[in-house]
C-alpha positions, 0 to 999 in steps of 0.5 A: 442468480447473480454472479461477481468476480473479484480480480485480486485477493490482497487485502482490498479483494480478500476482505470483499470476498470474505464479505461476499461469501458469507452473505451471498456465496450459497445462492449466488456465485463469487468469484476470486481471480488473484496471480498468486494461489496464496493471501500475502500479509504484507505489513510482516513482510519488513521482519521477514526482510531482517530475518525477525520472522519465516515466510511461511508465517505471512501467508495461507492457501486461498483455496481453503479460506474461499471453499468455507465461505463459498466462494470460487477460485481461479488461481491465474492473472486477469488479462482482459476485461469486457464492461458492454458484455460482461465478462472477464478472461483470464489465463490460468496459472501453470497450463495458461489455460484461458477462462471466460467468467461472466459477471454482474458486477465485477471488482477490481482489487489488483493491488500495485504493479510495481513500476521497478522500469519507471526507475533505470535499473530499480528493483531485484529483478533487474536491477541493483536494489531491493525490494520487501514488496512480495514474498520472493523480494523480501526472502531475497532482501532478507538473504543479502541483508544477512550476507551483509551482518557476516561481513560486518561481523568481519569488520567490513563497514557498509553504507545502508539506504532504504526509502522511495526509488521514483519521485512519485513513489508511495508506501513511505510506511513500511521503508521508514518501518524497514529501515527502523527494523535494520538498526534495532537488529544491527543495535542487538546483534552490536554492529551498528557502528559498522553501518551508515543508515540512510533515509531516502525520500520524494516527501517534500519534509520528513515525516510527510508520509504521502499524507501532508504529515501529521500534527497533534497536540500533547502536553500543552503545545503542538507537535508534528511528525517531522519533529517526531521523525526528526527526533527518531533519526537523530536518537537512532544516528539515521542520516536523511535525504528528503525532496528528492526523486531517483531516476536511476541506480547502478551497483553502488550510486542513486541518482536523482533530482531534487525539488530545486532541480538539482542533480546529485548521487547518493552512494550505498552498499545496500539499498531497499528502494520502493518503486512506483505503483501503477495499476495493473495492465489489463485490456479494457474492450468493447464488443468489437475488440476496441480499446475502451480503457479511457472509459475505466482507467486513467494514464496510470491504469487506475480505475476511474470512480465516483471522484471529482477528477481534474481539480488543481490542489487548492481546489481539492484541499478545499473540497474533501467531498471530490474523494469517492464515496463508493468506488463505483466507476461513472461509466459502467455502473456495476464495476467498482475498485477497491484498495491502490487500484482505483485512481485518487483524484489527486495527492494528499500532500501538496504536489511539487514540481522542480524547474526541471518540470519534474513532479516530485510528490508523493502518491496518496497511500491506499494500503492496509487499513485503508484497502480493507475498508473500502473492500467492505464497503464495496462488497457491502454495496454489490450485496445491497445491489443483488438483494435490494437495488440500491447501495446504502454504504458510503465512506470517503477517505476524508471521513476515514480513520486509519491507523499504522504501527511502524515497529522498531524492533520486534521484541515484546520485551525490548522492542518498541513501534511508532503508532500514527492515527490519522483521522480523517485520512484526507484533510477536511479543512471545513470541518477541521479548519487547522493548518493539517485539517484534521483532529487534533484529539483523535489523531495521535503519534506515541513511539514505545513497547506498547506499539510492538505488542499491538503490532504483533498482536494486529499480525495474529488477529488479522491472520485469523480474519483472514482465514474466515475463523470463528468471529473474523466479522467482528475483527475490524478492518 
């Protein structure tokens, strides 16, 4: 009998563990560790944050789903792991109580920490900003948001700044999608003229998105995201502030520095800041209680796998085979990552650094669709491992597809969402050898009320998958 764990159950760890439960769950042992005793669907939380939709739609107990498909669970944080002898411990939730559990081949899918410290005073814990990154953070930005439109409805005015709060900073996504979500909402309730909207970001152009933007052809002629972007903004009166990276905040001002090392302040009423994502902290020991972490993780705490690491950007823009083909860690073979926790070998944008010294580049985004893939293919791999010793599943994120719906309002009669497909995610410049390297006719932009019916109808579907319903297979990741 063989034993896996699996530390995290966000949509990385979930979707493995879906998988290897319903294939290997009645003769061997799987095993899910996750901080919280819930699935969180993520991507909804923007509508939580403007009060669009309750809290308690985006989420389900784990114990339940795992229990169908065979699976263990230990509902507490993974805080050390032990690669020469196998074994992971961790503390559980409510009583702290310490858990040895041995494995075969363990999974890393922590998802983020969120590095709110990286940025003086950033996030809702301890600081002045918000955050729709949790559950907890987004009831919070939701109930500020509100305490906000009753002060508008008195005739105060406010000035509103959403983005990124680090200048390394992923998940530009869902801050454009939150920031969206705001001025429909302020736009039905007749408010909006009572609030300055601002994007705020470390993207070296607008509509870069951690993904070096996108271009597609339509009509005849070549359009690009930061038209895209640029035309949105200006439909909808969002001011923009771009190629710039916060390193601190107080009750009313950003602070940050830009690509030409500038130093300035942005001034806000309310401000939604997304943080860096690090990865999660744990130990890494040997047998005698060393610290061996150089071996699993890089600086960040992101684990190491079968990627080309140490390449300049040139070098990997030029070599899309340097991305990982099946999260597999070079060192101890029977550990693999999945989702933000395996460390990319480098951004997808072209990094920037000011005179200062100061990098200011987005980090590549390795959430939704992205994270739910490679879970299957990892899980897909331990399951070829225990029955036939080998993997036969492999997929870079410059052979992947992805596709993101941004809503913009999430009305199904009145509301509209900005679809972006990406394909690949990571420019292949030899197979696509156009300035984006990608292909113009599967990659694609369109903004309408079809998107807000595909995106409520993902929310639905994906909730069913995720609770291992009748037919959660065939539902794609």
């Amino acid at each position: 009998m063989s034993k896996v764990v699996i530390i995290g159950a966000g949509f990385a760890g979930h979707t493995a563990a879906l998988y290897l439960g319903s294939a290997l769950g009645k003769r061997h042992e799987i095993t899910v560790v996750n901080k919280y005793d819930y699935f969180l669907f993520i991507p909804s939380l923007v509508w939580v944050g403007v009060g669009h939709m309750k809290p308690e739609k985006t989420y389900f107990k784990l114990a339940p789903v795992y229990r169908k498909v065979h699976v263990n669970f230990v509902h507490g944080s993974a805080t050390e792991v032990h690669p020469d002898e196998q074994f992971v411990v961790a503390q559980r939730a409510g009583d702290g109580e310490k858990v040895k559990l041995d494995y075969d081949y363990l999974i890393i899918a922590t998802g983020p920490k969120l590095n709110f410290e990286g940025t003086k005073n950033l996030g809702p814990h301890h600081g002045f900003t918000h955050s729709i990154c949790t559950l907890d953070h987004a009831v919070q930005t939701r109930d500020k948001y509100l305490e906000l439109l009753e002060r508008m409805k008195k005739g105060e005015k406010f000035k509103i700044v959403i983005g990124t709060g680090h200048p390394a900073a992923t998940c530009q996504g869902a801050a454009f999608e939150y920031l969206s979500n705001i001025h429909k909402d302020l736009v039905k309730k007749g408010l909006r003229d009572k609030a300055e909207l601002v994007w705020f970001s470390n993207e070296p152009k607008l509509g870069d998105f951690g993904v070096k933007g996108i271009e597609i052809k339509k009509n005849g002629r070549l359009l690009t995201s930061e038209d895209w972007l640029r035309d949105i903004f200006s439909q909808y009166d969002i001011k923009w502030e771009i190629q710039k990276g916060a390193y601190a905040v107080d009750e009313k001002t950003i602070y940050w520095e830009d690509l030409q090392g500038n130093r300035g302040e942005t001034s806000y009423d309310f401000a939604m800041l997304i943080p860096q994502f690090l990865g999660s902290p744990m130990k890494y020991l040997d047998r005698d209680g060393n610290d061996i972490s150089s071996k699993v993780v890089n600086k960040a705490g992101l684990v190491l796998v079968d990627a080309i690491y140490g390449l300049d950007y040139e070098q990997l823009e030029q070599n899309p085979d340097a991305w990982p083909a099946v999260y597999q860690n070079p060192t101890y073979k029977n550990i693999f990552a999945a989702g933000i926790a395996f460390a990319p070998p480098g951004p997808i944008s072209r990094p920037s650094v000011n005179p200062n010294g100061l990098s200011i580049t987005p980090a590549p985004p390795r959430t939704g669709m992205v994270s739910g893939i490679i879970g299957r293919i990892v899980a897909k791999n331990v399951i070829d491992l225990i029955k036939r010793g080998r993997m036969t599943h492999a997929e870079r994120m410059s052979e992947m597809f992805a596709a993101c719906i941004a809503s913009m309002g999430d009305s199904l009669w009145d509301g509209e969402a900005g679809i972006m497909i990406i394909y690949p995610v990571v420019p292949d410049m030899r197979k696509y050898p156009n300035e984006m390297g990608r292909d113009n006719f599967v990659t694609h932009m369109e903004l309408g009320l079809a998107g807000a019916w595909m995106k409520r109808m993902i929310h639905t579907t994906f909730m069913w998958k995720f609770q291992a319903r009748p037919g959660w297979s065939i539902i794609p990741e």
